[in-house]
N, C-alpha and C positions, 0 to 999 in steps of 0.2 A: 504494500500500500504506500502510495506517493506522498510526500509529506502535501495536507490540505489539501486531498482531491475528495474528502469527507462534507468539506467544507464551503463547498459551492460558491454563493455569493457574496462570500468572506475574504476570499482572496486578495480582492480590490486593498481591503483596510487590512488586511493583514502585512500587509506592501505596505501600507504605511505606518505599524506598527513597527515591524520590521527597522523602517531606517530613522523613525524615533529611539528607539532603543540605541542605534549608535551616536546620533548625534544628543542624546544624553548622556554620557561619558566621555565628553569631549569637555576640557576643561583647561584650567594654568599649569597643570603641571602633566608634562610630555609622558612621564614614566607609568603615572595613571591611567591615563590615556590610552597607552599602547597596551600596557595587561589586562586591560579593560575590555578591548576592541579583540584582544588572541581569544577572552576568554568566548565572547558573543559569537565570536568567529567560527568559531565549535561547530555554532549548531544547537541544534536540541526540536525537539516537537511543538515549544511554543504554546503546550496545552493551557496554560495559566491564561495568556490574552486571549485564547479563542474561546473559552467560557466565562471572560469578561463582557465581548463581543457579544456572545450567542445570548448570555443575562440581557443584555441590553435591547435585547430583540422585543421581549416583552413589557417592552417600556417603549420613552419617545428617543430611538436610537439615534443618537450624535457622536459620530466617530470623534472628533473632536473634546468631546467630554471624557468619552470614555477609553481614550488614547490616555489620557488621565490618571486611570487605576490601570489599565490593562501595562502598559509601560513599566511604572514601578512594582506590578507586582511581579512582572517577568525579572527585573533587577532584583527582587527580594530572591525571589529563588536561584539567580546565578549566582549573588552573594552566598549565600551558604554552600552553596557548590564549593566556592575556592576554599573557603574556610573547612567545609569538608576533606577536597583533597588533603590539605595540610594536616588534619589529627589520623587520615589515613594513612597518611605517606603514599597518597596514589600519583603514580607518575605519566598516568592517562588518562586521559576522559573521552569520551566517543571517539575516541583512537587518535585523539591528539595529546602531543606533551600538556601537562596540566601547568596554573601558571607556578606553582611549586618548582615543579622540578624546569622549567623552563628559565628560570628566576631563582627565587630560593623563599625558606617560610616566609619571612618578613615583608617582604614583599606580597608574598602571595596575601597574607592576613590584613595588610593594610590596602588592597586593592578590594579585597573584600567589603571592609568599610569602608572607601569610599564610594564603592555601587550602591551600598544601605543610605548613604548619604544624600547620593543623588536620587536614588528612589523617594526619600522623604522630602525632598524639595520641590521634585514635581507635582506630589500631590498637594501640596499647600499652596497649587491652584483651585484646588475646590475646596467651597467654603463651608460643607456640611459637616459638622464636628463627628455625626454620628460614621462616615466613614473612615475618618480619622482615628474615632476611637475603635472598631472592628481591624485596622488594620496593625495598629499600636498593638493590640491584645496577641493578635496572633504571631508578630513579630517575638515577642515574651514567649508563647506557648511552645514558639520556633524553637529558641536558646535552651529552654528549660529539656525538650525532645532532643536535643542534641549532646546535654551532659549526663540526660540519663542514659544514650548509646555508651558514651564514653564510662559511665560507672559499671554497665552491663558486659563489655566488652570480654571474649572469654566466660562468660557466666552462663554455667550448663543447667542453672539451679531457677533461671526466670522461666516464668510461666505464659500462658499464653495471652494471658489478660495483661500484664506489664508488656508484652512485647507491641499488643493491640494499642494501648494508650502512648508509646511511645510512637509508633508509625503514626498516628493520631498526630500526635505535635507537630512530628517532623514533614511529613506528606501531606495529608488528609484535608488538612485546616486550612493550606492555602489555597488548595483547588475547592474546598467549599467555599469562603469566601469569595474567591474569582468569583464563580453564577453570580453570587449574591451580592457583592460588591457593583458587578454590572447592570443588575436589575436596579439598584440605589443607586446610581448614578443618574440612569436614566428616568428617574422616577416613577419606577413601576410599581404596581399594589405591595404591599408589606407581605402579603400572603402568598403571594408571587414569590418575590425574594426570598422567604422562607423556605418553599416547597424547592427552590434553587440550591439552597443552602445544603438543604438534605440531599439532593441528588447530587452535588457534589462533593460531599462528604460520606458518601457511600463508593461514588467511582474512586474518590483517593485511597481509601484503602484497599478498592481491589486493586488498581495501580502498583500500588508499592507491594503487596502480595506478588502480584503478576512479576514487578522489577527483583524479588527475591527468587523467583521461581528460574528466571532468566538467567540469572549469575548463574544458576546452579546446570541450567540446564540448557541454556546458549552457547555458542560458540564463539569465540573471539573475536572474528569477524561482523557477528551479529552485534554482540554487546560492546563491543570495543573497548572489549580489554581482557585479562584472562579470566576461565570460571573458575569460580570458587574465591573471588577477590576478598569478597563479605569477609569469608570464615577465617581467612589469608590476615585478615586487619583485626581480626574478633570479633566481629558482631555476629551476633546469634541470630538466625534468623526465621523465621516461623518454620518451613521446611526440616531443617536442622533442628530445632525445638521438637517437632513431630517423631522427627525420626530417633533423636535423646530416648521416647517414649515405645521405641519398637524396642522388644528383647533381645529382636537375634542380629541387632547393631548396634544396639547402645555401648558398650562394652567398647567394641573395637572404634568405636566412633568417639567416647570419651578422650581413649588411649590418642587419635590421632589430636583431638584438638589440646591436648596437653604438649603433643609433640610441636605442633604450630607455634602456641602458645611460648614454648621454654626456646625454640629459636627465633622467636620476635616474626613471627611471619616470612621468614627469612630460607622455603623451603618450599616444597614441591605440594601440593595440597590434593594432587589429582584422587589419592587413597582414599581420603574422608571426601571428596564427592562424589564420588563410586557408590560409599557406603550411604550417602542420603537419597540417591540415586536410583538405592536397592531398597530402601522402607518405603513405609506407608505415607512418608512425611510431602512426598510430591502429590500424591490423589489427595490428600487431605486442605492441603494448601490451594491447589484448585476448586474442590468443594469449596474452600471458605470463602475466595475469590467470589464466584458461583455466586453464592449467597449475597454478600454485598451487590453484585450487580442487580440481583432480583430487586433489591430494598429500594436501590437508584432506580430502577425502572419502575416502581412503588412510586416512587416520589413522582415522577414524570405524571403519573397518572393522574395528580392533582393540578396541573396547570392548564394555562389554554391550548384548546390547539392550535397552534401556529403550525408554521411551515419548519421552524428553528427544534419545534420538538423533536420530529422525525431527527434530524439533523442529532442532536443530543443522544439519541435511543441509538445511533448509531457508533458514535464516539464508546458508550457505555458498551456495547458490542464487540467494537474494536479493541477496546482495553485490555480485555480478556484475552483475546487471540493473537495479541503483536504478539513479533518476535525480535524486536529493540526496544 
């Protein structure tokens, strides 16, 4: 599937979202600038503006407004990317050098801030406090998702509900927002934006379900980078969780991520994703996926019909069956 051929008559502003996004990193100082522009350069799905966009549909749509949120929320999510690579040590991202290892931490972390930077000064073109305050909240709920990966890391002993509320922080919450930020922009009913909220905070977990399923069971090519990177850095990931909970690999699968563990990620991981590979922990992780998307198409069911819904039910479809 072609990046936005989902997306029909989105394309036009998504073109323009697009070369907003660069020329808001474009600033006084060159060195931001440039790791700013490698980071954008990347790539990525964009999914964040196109369900700002698509919210907006069931309101009175103005690219212009909603260039607005859709903009800094795509900044918000590229900033924790870098800040990401750096507690990973990942030295790719969609198969390009990350700015980490291109650069080095310091760089990389303070490029990070200043994309959060710039995202929060473009929205302080709109004057409604109340998106203000939803996007402040979840910006917190971000940081908060990202120290508990880092307290988690290696931890054979978290359950499924911590691992749920953590994907929540760090995933979930911004792609719900996005719907629901974009219907609030454009001032669509409150019940609207509500019913948005939910379908988006139902595809973001299956999303990050889906993106853990990938590492695991993508290919390098696909994922642009190598599989098993997750368990490679420590993070535990529902799959792996699943599979802790099979008998006839728990054991040997503990034994490997002690082995990862004790040489700092510094080692060959293909065994221990063999062995997640071989449990129950990949059907189960698709079931859960599964289920979240039914919820999200639950949620669909309560708005108008437009033309943009179809569009949504599709996205919610696609989720599930990428394979990047």
């Amino acid at each position: 599937m072609k990046r936005f051929d989902i997306f029909g008559t989105l394309k036009k502003d998504m073109d323009v979202i697009e070369k907003e996004l660069y020329l808001s990193v474009e600033g006084d100082s060159p060195e931001l600038t440039e790791t700013s522009l490698h980071l954008l350069r990347a790539g990525g799905k964009r999914l964040r503006p196109v369900f700002v966009l698509m919210g907006g549909k069931f309101g009175s749509y103005d690219i212009e407004r909603l260039k607005l949120v859709a903009v800094p929320l795509e900044l918000i999510h590229s900033a924790s990317l870098v800040h990401d690579d750096v507690i990973d040590d990942a030295e790719t991202r969609r198969g390009k050098p990350t700015v980490k290892a291109k650069w080095d931490n310091r760089v990389a972390m303070y490029t990070g801030d200043y994309i959060y930077g710039r995202a929060l000064e473009l929205t302080t073109k709109l004057e409604e406090p109340e998106i203000h305050r939803i996007l402040a909240k979840a910006m917190v709920e971000m940081a908060i998702g990202e120290m508990e990966q880092i307290r988690d890391f290696f931890n054979t002993e978290q359950n499924i509900r911590r691992y749920l509320l953590r994907i929540r922080r760090k995933t979930s919450l911004l792609i719900a927002i996005s719907c629901q930020l974009g219907a609030l922009a454009a001032n669509a009913d409150r019940r609207v934006a509500s019913g948005l909220y939910r379908f988006g905070y139902n595809v973001g977990m299956a999303f990050q379900i889906q993106d853990d399923l990938l590492d695991l069971c993508g290919t390098e090519k696909q994922i642009g980078k190598p599989p098993g990177s997750d368990m490679r850095q420590g993070n535990i990931t529902l799959p792996v969780i699943f599979a802790l909970g099979d008998h006839h690999v728990s054991e040997p699968l503990r034994q490997e991520l002690d082995r990862i563990q004790a040489m700092n990620g510094q080692c060959d991981v293909s065994e221990a994703v063999q062995l997640v590979r071989a449990s129950s922990g990949i059907a189960k992780s698709e079931a859960l996926a599964d289920r979240y998307i039914r919820k999200a198409l639950d949620a669909l069911d309560t708005l108008p019909d437009i033309k943009t819904k179809k569009h949504l039910r599709e996205i919610a479809h696609f989720i599930t069956k990428r394979s990047y």
